[in-house]
N, C-alpha and C positions, 0 to 999 in steps of 0.2 A: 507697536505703533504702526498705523493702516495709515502711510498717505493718499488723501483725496488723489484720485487718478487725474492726470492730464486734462482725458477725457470727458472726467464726471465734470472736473472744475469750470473745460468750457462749455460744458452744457448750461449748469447753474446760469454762470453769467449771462449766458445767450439768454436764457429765458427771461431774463431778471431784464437786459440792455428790451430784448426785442418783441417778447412772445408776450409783455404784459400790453404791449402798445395798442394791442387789435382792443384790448378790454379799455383801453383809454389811459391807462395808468404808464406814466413816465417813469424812466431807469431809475431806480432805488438807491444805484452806489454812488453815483458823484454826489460828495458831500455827505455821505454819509455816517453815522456812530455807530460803528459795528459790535458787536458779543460773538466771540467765538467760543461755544462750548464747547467743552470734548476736544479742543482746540488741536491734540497730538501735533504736528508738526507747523501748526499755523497755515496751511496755505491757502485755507478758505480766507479767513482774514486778511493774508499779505498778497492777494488777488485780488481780495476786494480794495485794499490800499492803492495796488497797483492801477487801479481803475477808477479811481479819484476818490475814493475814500477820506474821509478826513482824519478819521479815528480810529484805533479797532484796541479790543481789551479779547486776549486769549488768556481762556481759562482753563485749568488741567490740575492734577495733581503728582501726574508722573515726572519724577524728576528727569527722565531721559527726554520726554517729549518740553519739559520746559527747556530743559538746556539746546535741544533743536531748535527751540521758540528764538530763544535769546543769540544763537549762531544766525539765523538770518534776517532778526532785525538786525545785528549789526551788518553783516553781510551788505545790506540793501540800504542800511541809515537811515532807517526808520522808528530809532530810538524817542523823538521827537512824539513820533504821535503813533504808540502803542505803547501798554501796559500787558505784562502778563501776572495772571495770580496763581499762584499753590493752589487751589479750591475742589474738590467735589462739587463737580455742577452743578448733583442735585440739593446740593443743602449750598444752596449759596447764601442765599440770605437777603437782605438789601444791599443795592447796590450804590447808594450813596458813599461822596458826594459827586456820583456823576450825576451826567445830565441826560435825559433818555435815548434810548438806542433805540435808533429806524433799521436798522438790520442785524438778524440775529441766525445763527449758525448754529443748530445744531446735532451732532455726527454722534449720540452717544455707543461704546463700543458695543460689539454685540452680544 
């Protein structure tokens, strides 16, 4: 498991809050329905939570990286509004019955 770097994470967001603005396009995360694929230790999702996120569903298959998953939602009590799945990203499948995801996260390993 590769945690997203410090670095990388605030780069994303930077560009996400501020570098879309010159193109006219307003911040992505507040309020947003996240997918984190490849999720490993969650912390693209529990960033984007952190930043007003409404939602976030981490998906992974590794049990070390879910039980990471499931340590800081509780950590953070964010049990409320995150789900994590057992899943292969790539054969997910439908993702019903949610409701569509305005942001999606994908890190798969290398």
């Amino acid at each position: 498991i590769r945690p997203t770097s410090d670095r990388l994470r605030e780069t994303i967001f930077n560009v996400l809050a501020h570098g879309l603005a010159r193109h006219g396009i307003d911040d992505p995360v507040p309020g947003a329905r996240v997918l984190d694929l490849f999720a490993g230790t969650g912390a693209l999702a529990i960033e984007a939570l952190s930043r007003g996120a409404a939602y976030a569903v981490m998906v992974d298959e590794g049990a070390e990286a879910r039980g990471l998953q499931r340590g800081h939602v509780e950590s953070f009590g964010l049990g409320g509004v995150t789900r994590i799945f057992r899943r292969d990203a790539t054969k997910l499948g439908p993702v019903q019955p949610f409701e569509p995801f305005t942001l999606v996260f994908c890190d798969p390993p290398y």
